[in-house]
C-alpha positions as CSV (number, residue, x, y, z in Angstrom):
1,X,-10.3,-55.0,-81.1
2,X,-7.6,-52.4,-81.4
3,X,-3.5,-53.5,-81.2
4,X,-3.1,-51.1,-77.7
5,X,-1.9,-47.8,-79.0
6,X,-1.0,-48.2,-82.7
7,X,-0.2,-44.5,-83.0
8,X,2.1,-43.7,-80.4
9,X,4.1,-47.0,-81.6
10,X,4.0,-45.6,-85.5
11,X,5.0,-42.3,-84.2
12,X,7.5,-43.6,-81.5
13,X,9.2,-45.7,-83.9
14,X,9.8,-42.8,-86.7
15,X,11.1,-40.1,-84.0
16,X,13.8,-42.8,-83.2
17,X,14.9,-43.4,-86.8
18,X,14.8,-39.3,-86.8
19,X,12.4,-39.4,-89.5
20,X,8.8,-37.6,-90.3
21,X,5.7,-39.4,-90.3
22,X,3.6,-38.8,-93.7
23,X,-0.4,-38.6,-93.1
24,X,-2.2,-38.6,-95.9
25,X,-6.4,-37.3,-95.9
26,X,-8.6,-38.9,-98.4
27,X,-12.5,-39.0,-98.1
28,X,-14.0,-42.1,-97.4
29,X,-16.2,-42.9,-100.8
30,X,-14.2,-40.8,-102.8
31,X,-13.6,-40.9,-106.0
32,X,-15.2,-43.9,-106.1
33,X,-17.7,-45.3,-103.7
34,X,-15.6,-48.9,-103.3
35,X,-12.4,-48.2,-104.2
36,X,-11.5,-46.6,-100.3
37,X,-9.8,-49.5,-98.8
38,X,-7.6,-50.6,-102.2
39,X,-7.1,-46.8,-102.1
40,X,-5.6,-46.9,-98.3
41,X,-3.0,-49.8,-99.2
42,X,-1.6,-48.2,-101.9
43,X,-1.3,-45.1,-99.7
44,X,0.9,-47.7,-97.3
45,X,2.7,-48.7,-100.4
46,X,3.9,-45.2,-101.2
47,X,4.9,-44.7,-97.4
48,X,1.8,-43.9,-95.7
49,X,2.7,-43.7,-91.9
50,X,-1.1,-43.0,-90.6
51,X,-4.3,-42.8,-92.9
52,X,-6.0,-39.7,-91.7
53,X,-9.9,-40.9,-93.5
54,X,-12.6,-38.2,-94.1
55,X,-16.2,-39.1,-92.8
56,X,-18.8,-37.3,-95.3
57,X,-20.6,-34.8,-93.9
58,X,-23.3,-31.6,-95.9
59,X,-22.0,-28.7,-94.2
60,X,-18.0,-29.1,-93.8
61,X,-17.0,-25.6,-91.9
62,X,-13.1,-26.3,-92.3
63,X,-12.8,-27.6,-95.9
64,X,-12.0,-26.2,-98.6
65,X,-14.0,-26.6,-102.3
66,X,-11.5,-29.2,-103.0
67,X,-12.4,-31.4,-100.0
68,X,-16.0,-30.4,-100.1
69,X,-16.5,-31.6,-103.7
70,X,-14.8,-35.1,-102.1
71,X,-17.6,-35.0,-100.0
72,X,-20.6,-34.0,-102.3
73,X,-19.6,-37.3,-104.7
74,X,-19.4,-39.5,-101.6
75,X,-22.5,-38.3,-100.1
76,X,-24.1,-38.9,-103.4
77,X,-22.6,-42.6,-103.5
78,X,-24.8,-43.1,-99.7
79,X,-21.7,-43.0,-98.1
80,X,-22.4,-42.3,-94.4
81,X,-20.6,-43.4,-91.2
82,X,-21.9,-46.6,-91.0
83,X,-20.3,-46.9,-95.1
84,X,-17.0,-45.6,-93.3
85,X,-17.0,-48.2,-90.3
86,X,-17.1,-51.1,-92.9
87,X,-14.4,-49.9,-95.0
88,X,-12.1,-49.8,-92.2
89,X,-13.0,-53.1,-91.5
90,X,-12.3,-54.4,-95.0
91,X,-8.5,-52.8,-94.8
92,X,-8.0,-54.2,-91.6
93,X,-8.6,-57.8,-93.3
94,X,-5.3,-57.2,-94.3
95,X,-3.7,-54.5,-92.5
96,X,-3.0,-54.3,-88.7
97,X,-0.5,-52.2,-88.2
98,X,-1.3,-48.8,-89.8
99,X,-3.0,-46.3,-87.7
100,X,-6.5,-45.1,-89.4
101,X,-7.7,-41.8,-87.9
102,X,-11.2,-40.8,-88.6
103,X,-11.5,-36.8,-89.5
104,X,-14.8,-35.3,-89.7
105,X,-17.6,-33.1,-87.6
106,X,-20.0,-33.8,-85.1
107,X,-23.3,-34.5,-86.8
108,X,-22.1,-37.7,-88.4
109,X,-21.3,-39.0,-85.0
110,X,-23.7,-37.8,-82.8
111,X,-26.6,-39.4,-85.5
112,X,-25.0,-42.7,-85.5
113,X,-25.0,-42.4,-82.1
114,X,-29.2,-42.1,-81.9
115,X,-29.2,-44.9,-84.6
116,X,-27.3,-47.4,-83.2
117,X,-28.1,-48.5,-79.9
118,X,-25.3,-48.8,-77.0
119,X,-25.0,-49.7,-73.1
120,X,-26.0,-47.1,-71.2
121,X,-23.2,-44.2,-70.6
122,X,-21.4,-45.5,-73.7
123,X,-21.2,-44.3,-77.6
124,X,-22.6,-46.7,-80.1
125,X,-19.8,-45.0,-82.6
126,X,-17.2,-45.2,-80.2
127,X,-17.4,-49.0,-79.2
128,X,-18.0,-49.6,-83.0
129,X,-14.9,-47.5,-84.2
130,X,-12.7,-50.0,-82.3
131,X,-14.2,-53.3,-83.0
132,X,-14.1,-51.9,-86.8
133,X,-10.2,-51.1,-85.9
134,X,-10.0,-47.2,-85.8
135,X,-7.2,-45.9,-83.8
136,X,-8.2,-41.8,-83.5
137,X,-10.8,-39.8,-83.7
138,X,-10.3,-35.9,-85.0
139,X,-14.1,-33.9,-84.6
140,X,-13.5,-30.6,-86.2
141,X,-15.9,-28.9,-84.4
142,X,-15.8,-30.2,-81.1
143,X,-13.7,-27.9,-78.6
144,X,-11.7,-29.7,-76.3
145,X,-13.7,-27.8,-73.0
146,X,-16.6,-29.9,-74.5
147,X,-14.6,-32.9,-74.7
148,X,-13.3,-34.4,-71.7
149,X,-16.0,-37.5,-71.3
150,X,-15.8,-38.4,-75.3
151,X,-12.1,-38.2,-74.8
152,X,-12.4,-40.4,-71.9
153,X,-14.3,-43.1,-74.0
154,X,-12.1,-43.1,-76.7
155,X,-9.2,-43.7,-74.6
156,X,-11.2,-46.8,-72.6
157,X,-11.3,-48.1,-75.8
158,X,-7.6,-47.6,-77.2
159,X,-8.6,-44.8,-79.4
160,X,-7.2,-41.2,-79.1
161,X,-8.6,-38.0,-79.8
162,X,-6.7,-35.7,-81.8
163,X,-7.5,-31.8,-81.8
164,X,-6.7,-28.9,-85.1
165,X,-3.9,-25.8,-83.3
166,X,-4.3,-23.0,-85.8
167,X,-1.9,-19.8,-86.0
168,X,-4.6,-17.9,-83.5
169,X,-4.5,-20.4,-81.2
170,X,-3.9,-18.8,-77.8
171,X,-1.6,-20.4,-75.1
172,X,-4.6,-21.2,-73.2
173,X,-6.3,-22.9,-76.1
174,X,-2.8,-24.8,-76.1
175,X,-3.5,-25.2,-72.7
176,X,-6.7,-26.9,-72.7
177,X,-5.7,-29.1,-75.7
178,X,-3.0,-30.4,-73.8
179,X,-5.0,-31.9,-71.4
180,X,-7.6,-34.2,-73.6
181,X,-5.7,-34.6,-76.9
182,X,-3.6,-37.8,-77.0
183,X,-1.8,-39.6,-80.5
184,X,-0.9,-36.2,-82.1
185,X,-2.0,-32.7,-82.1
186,X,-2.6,-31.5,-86.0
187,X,-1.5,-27.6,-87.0
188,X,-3.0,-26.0,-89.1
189,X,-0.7,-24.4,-91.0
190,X,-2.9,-21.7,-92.5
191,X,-5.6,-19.2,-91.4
192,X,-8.6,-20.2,-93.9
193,X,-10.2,-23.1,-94.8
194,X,-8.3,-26.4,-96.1
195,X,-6.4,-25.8,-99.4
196,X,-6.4,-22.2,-99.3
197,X,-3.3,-19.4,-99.2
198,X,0.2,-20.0,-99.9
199,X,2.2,-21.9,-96.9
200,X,4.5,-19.5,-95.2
201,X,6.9,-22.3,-93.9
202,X,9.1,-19.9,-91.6
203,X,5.6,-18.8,-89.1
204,X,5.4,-22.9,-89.2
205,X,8.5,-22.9,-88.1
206,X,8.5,-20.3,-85.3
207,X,5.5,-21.6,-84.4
208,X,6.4,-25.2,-83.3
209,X,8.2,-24.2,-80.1
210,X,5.6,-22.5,-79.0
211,X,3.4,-25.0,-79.4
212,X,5.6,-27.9,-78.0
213,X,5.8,-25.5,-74.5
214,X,2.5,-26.8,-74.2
215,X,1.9,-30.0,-75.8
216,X,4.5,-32.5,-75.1
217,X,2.7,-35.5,-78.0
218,X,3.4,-35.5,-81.8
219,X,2.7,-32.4,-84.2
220,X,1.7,-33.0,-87.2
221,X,1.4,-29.7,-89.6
222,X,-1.4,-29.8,-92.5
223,X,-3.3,-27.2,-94.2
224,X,-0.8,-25.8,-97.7
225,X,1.8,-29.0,-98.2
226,X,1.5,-29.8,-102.1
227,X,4.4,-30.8,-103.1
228,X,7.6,-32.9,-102.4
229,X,9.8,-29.9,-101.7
230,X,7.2,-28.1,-99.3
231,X,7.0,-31.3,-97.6
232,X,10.8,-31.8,-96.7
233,X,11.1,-28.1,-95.2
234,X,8.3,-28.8,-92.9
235,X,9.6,-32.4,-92.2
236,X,12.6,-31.0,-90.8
237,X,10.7,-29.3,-88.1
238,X,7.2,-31.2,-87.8
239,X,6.7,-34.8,-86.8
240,X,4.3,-35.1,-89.1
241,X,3.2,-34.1,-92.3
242,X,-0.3,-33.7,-93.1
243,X,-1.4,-33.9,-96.8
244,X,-5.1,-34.2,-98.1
245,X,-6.3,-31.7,-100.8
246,X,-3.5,-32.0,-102.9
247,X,-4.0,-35.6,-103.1
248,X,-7.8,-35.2,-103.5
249,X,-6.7,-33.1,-106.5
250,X,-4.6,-35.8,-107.7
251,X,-7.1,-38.8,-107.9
252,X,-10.4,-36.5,-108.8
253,X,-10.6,-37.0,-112.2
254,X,-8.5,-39.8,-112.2
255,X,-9.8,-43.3,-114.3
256,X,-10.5,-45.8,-112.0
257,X,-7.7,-48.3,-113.0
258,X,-4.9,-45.9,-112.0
259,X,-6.4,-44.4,-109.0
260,X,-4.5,-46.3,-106.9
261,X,-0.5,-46.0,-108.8
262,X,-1.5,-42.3,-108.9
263,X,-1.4,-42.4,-105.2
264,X,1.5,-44.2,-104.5
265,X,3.7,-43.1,-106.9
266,X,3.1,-39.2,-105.5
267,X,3.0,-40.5,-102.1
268,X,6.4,-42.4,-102.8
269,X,7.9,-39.1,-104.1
270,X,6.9,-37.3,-100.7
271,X,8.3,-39.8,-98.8
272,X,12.0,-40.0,-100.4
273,X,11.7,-36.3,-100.0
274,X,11.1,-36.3,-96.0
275,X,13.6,-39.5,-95.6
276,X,16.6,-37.2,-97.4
277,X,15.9,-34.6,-93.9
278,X,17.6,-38.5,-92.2
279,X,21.2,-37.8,-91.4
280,X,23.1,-40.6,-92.9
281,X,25.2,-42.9,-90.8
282,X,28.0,-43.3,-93.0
């Protein structure tokens, strides 16, 4: 079962070290249909503070074509949740102390739900997420009026459910977040789907106050951040950065045997970049 609260502890522990946490996206089955959990470990070599881990899904209303391309090959590989469940098992052979946050929509959950059966009043994906060692749970399309009793669940069983703030979000949307989302709220930094638009860091900026009137967890910004120097100017102000279709660009067309040093050496440069916010001591 889940170590109690792995992502408040992750998060806890950088805010008191005054650094960023870095939270890289990459879709589960994608680019190749094994290679996921090798993939997520060399993500933690580069500096990996959370592993944010796309579930596949036909009809993606938030991503972008990068992302949905991710996707389209894992679909095509038979990856489904059930495929997702076990690769977070396999990392967790190894790895218990980085938080894995599964990203995705509704329909995936909902039909492992009628496959697998569960006690009644409980979710067959929710008590298998924690026995498989997820730690949060981030439904694009579920609103958080809808969400109160899955958040409930989640947090029975150690997980927390994270919710998308966008530049339209209203104080009232804030609001409502407030009240179910745990671990870390996720901004999106951009109107538009994932990967789109240039990254107007200064609205980020003004933007965070705002949001931390109403949400007193973790914000993590995403949407835009390509690079290392993008990265650090958002650091400065975020929690957390939130990077995923930059890196699915990265490992795409990418051979197989340096799929893995592709992703830690970019993720290493993004981290060096966010640790030089840390005011030295000497």
């Amino acid at each position: 079962m889940n170590q109690a609260h792995r992502i408040q502890t992750t998060l806890a522990a950088l805010k008191a070290q005054g650094r960023t946490a870095l939270i890289p996206y990459i879709t589960a089955g994608f680019p190749f249909a094994d290679i996921t959990p090798d993939l997520m470990h060399a993500m933690v070599r580069g500096g990996a503070d959370v592993i944010e881990l796309g579930v596949p899904f036909s009809d993606p209303s938030a991503d972008g074509p990068v992302i949905q391309r991710s996707g389209d090959r894992a679909l095509a590989f038979g990856i489904g949740m059930a495929q997702v469940l076990e690769m977070v098992r396999a990392f967790r052979a190894t790895d218990t102390r980085t938080p894995i946050v599964l990203m995705g929509y509704a329909n995936p959950v909902e039909r492992y739900d009628q496959k697998h059966s569960a006690p009644a009043g409980a979710s067959a994906f929710v008590r298998d997420a924690a026995a498989a060692g997820v730690d949060g749970v981030l439904i694009v399309d579920y609103p958080p009026e809808e969400c109160v009793a899955f958040a409930a669940d989640l947090r029975t069983h150690g997980m927390d459910l994270i919710f998308l703030l966008a530049p339209t979000s209203t104080d009232e949307r804030m609001a409502q977040v407030a009240r179910v989302a745990s671990g870390y709220v996720y901004y999106v930094s951009l109107k538009g789907v994932t990967g789109s638009g240039a990254l107007d860091t200064a609205a980020v900026e003004a933007m965070l106050p705002r949001i931390r009137q109403h949400i007193d967890i973790p914000v993590g910004v995403g949407f835009g951040i390509r690079d290392a120097e993008t990265a650090k100017t958002l650091g400065a102000v975020a929690d957390a950065v939130v990077i995923g279709s930059r890196i699915i660009q990265l490992v795409e067309n990418e051979p197989r045997a340096s799929v893995c040093q592709t992703m830690q050496t970019f993720l290493g440069d993004i981290r060096q970049a966010l640790d030089s916010n840390v005011p030295s001591h000497s």
